[in-house]
C-alpha positions as YAML, in Angstrom:
chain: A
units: angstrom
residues:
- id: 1
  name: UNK
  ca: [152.76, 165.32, 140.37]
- id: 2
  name: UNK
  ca: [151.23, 161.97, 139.81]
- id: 3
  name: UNK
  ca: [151.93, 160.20, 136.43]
- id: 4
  name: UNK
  ca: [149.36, 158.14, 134.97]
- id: 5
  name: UNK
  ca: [150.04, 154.88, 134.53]
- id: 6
  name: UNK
  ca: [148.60, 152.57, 131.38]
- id: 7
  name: UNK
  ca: [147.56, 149.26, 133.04]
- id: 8
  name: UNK
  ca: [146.23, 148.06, 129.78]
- id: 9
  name: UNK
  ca: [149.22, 148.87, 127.47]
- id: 10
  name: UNK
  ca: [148.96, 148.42, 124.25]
- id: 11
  name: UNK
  ca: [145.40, 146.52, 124.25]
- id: 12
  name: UNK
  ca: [142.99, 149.63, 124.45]
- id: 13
  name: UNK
  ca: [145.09, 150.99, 120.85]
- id: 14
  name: UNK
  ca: [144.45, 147.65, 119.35]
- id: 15
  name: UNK
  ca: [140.85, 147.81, 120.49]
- id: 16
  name: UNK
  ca: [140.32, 151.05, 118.99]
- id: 17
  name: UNK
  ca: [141.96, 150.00, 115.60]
- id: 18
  name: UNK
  ca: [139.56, 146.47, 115.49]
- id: 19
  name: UNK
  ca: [137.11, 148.93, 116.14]
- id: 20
  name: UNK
  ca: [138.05, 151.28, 113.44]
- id: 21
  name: UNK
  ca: [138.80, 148.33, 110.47]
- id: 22
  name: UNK
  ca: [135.16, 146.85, 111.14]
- id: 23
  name: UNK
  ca: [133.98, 150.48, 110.75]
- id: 24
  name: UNK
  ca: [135.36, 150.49, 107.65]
- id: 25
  name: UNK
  ca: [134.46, 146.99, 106.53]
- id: 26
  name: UNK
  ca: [130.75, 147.69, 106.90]
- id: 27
  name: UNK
  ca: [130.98, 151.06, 105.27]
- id: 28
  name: UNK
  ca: [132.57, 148.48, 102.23]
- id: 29
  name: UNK
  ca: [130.01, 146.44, 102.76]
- id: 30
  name: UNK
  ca: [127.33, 148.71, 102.62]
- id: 31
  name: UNK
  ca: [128.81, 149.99, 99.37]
- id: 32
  name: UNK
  ca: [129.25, 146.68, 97.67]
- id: 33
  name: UNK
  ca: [125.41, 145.41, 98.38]
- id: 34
  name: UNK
  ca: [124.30, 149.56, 96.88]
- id: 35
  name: UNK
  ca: [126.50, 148.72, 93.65]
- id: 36
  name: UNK
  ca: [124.61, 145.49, 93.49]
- id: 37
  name: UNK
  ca: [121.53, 146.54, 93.96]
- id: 38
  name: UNK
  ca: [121.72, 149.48, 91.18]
- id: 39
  name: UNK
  ca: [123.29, 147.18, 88.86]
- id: 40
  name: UNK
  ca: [120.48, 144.84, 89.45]
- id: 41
  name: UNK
  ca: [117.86, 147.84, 89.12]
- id: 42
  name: UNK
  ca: [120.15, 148.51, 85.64]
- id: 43
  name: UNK
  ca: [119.81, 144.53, 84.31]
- id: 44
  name: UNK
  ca: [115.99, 144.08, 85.00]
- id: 45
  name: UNK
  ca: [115.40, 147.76, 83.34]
- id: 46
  name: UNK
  ca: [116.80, 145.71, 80.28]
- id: 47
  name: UNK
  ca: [114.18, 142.93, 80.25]
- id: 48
  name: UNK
  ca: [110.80, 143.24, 78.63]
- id: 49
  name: UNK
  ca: [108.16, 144.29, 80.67]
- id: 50
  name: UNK
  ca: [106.44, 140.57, 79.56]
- id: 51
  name: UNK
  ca: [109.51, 138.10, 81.22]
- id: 52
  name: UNK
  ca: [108.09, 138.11, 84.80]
- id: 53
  name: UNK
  ca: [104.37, 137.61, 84.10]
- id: 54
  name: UNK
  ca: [105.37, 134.62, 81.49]
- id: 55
  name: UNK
  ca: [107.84, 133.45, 83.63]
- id: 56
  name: UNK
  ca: [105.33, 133.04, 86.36]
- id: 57
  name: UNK
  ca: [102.51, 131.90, 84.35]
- id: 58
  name: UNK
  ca: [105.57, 128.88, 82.98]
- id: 59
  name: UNK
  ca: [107.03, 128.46, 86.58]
- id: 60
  name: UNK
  ca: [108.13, 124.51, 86.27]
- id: 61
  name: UNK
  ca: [108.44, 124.01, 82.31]
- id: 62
  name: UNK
  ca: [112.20, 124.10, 82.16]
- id: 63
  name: UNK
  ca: [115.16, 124.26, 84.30]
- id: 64
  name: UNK
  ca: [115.97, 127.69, 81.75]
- id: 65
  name: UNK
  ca: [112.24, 129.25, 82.98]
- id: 66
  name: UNK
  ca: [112.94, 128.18, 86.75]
- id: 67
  name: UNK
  ca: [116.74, 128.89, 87.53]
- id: 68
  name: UNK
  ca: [115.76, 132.48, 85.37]
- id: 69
  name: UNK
  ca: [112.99, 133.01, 88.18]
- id: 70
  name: UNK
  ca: [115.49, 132.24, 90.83]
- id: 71
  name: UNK
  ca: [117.66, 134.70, 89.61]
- id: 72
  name: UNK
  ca: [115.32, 137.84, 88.87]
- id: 73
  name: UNK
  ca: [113.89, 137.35, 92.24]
- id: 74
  name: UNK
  ca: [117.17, 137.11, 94.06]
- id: 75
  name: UNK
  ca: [120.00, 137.76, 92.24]
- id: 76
  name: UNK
  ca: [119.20, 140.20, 89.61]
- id: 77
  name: UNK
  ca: [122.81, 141.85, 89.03]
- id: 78
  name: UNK
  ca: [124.00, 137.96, 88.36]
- id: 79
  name: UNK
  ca: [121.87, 138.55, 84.79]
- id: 80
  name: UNK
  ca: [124.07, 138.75, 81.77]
- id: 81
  name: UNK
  ca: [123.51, 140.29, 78.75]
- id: 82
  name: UNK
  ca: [123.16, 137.35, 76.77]
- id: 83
  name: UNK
  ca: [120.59, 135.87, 79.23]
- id: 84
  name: UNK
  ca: [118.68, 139.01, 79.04]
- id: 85
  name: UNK
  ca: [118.95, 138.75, 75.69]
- id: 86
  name: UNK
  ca: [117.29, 135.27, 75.49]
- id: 87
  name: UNK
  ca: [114.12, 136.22, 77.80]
- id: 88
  name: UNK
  ca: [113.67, 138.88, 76.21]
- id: 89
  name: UNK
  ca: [113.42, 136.43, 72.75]
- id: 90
  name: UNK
  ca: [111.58, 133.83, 74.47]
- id: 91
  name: UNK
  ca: [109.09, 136.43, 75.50]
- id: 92
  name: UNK
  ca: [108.52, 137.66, 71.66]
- id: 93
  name: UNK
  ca: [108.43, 134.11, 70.80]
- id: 94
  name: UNK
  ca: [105.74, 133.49, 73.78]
- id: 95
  name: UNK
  ca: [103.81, 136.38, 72.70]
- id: 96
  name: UNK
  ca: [103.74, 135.35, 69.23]
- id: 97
  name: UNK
  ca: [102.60, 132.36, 69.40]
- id: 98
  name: UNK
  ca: [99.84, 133.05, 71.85]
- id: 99
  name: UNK
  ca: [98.84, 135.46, 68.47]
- id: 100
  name: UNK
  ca: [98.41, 132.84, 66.07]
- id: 101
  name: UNK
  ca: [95.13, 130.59, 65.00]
- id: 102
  name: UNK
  ca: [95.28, 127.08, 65.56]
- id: 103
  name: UNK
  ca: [96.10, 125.51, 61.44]
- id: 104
  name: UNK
  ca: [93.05, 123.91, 59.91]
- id: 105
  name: UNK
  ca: [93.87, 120.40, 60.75]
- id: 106
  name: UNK
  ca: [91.85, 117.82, 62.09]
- id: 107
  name: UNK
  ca: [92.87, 115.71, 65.73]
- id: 108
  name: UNK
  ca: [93.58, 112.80, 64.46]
- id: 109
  name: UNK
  ca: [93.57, 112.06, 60.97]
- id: 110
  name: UNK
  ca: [95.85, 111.37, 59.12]
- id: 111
  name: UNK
  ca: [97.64, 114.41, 56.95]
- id: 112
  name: UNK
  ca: [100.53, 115.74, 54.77]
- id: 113
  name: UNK
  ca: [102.84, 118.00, 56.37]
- id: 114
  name: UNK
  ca: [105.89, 120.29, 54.50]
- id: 115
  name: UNK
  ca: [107.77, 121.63, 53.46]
- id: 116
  name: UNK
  ca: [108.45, 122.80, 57.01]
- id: 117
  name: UNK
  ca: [111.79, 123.89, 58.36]
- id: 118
  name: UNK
  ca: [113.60, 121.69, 61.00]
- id: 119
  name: UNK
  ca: [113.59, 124.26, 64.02]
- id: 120
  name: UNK
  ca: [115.43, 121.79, 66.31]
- id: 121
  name: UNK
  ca: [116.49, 118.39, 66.85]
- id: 122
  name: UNK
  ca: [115.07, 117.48, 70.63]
- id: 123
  name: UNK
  ca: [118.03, 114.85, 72.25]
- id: 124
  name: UNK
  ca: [116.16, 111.70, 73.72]
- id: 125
  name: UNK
  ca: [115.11, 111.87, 77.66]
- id: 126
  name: UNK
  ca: [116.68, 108.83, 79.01]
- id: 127
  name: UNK
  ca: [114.31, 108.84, 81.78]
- id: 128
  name: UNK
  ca: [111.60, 107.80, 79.55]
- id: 129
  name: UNK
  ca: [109.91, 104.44, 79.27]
- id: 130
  name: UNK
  ca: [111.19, 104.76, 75.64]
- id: 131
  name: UNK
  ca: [113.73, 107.16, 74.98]
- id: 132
  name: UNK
  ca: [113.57, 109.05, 71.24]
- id: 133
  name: UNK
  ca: [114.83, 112.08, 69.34]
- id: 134
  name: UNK
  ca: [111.91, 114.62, 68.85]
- id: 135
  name: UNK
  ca: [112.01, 117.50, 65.90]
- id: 136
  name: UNK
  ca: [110.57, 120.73, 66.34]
- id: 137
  name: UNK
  ca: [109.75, 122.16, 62.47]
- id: 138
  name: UNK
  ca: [108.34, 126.05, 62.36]
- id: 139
  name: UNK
  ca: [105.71, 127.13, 58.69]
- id: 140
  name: UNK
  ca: [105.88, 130.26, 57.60]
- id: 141
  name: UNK
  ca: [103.67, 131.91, 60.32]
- id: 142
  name: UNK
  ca: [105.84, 130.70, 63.20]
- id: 143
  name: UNK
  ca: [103.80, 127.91, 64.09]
- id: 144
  name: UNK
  ca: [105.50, 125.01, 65.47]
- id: 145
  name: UNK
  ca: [104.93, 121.52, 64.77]
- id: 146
  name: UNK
  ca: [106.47, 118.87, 67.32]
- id: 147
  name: UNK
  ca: [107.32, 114.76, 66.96]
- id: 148
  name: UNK
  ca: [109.15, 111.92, 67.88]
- id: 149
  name: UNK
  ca: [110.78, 110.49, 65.41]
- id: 150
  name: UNK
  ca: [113.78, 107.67, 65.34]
- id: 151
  name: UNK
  ca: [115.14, 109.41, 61.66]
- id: 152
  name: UNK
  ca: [116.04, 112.64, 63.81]
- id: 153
  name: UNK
  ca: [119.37, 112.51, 63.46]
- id: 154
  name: UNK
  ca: [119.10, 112.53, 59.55]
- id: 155
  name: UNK
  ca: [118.25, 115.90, 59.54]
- id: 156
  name: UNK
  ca: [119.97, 119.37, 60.53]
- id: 157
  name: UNK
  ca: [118.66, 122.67, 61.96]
- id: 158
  name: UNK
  ca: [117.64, 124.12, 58.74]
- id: 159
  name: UNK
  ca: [116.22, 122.09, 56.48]
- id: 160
  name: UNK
  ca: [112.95, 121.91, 54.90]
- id: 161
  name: UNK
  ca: [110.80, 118.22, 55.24]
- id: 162
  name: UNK
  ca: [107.58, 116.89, 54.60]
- id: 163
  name: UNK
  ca: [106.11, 113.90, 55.68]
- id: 164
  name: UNK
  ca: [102.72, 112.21, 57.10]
- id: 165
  name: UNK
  ca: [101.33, 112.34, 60.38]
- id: 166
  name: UNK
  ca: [98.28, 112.37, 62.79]
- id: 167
  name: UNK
  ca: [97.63, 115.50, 64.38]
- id: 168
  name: UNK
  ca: [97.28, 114.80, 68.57]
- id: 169
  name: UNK
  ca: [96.13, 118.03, 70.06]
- id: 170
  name: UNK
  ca: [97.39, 122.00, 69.61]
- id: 171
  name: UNK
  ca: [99.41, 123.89, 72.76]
- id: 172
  name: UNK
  ca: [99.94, 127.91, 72.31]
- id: 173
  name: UNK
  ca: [101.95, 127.67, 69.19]
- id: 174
  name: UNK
  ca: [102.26, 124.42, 68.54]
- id: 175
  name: UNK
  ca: [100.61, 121.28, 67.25]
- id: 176
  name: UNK
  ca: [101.84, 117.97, 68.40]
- id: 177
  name: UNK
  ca: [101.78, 114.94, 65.98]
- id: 178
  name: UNK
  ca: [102.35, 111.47, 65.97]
- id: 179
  name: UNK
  ca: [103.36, 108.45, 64.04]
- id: 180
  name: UNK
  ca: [105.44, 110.50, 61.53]
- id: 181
  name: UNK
  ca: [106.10, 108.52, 58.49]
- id: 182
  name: UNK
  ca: [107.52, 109.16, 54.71]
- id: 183
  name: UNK
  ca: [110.10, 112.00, 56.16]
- id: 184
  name: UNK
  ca: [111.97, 113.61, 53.43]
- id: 185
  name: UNK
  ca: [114.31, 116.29, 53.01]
- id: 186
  name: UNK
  ca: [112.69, 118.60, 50.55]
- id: 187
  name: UNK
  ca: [114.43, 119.93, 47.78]
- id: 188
  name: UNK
  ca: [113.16, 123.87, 47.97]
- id: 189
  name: UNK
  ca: [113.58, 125.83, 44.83]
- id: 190
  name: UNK
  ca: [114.00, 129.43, 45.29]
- id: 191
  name: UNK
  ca: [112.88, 132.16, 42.47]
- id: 192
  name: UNK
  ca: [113.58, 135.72, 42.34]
- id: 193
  name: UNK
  ca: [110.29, 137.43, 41.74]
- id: 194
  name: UNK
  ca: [110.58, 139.83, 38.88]
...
């Protein structure tokens, strides 16, 4: 009786192990892109049905709007809550703004603004032929009214101003002015209504 004799020794069991462990890597694989995909399908469930469209519509405004498209498009489980959380704010702010009549200013002339509440304080572009601080104020409505302004850093997020300035044109939500002048902090008085 003939024995059989192994002329590849121990190479055809290590092929069939390599063979075996890149079986199971791609099953692992496989597994790893389903997970992300469903938790992906789970994080865009989460978003308002108005981020994409707006997003689109606001493709190159801000490094926010276009690193946001970047990621719902190809990276959706990368989406945390909190960023969800600030589309999906952005969006009602969007939407609400797009809402509201233009105020019954006139382009150009001059006008009295306030009290208006400081929104945000804008940091200068240093790109710009002349770099300056900008202030974003919000009325009552939600309108916001933008301008440059060098006293910027007098004032905080929060507080109510008036001042003087020449409307320059309206934007969805917001009027831009110009040539601010006389800005004070204004001393609001606050009554309970019996």
């Amino acid at each position: 009786m003939a024995k059989s004799i192994n002329i590849f020794g121990d190479a055809s069991r290590k092929l069939k192990s390599k063979r075996k462990s890149r079986g199971k890597r791609r099953v692992a694989e496989r597994q790893r892109l389903a997970d992300q995909e469903a938790l992906g399908k789970a994080k865009l469930e989460k978003l308002n049905p108005m981020v994409i469209p707006l997003l689109a519509a606001q493709s190159k405004s801000s490094p926010f709007i276009t690193s946001s498209i970047e990621v719902i498009q190809e990276y959706p489980h990368r989406l945390t809550d909190n960023w969800i959380n600030k589309l999906n704010n952005w969006v009602d702010e969007v939407v609400a703004a797009s809402i509201l009549d233009e105020p019954d200013v006139v382009i150009g002339q001059r006008a009295a603004f306030g009290p208006l509440k400081v929104d945000r304080i804008i940091p200068p572009n240093m790109n710009s032929l002349y770099p300056m601080s900008a202030i974003m104020c919000k009325d009552d409505r939600g309108w916001k009214w933008y301008f440059k302004t060098s006293k910027a850093s007098q004032f905080k997020v929060g507080d109510y101003i008036t001042f003087s300035a020449s409307p320059s044109g309206h934007g969805e939500g917001i009027t831009f002015l110009r040539r601010p002048t006389k800005l004070v902090k204004a001393n609001l008085i606050l009554r309970d209504e019996e």
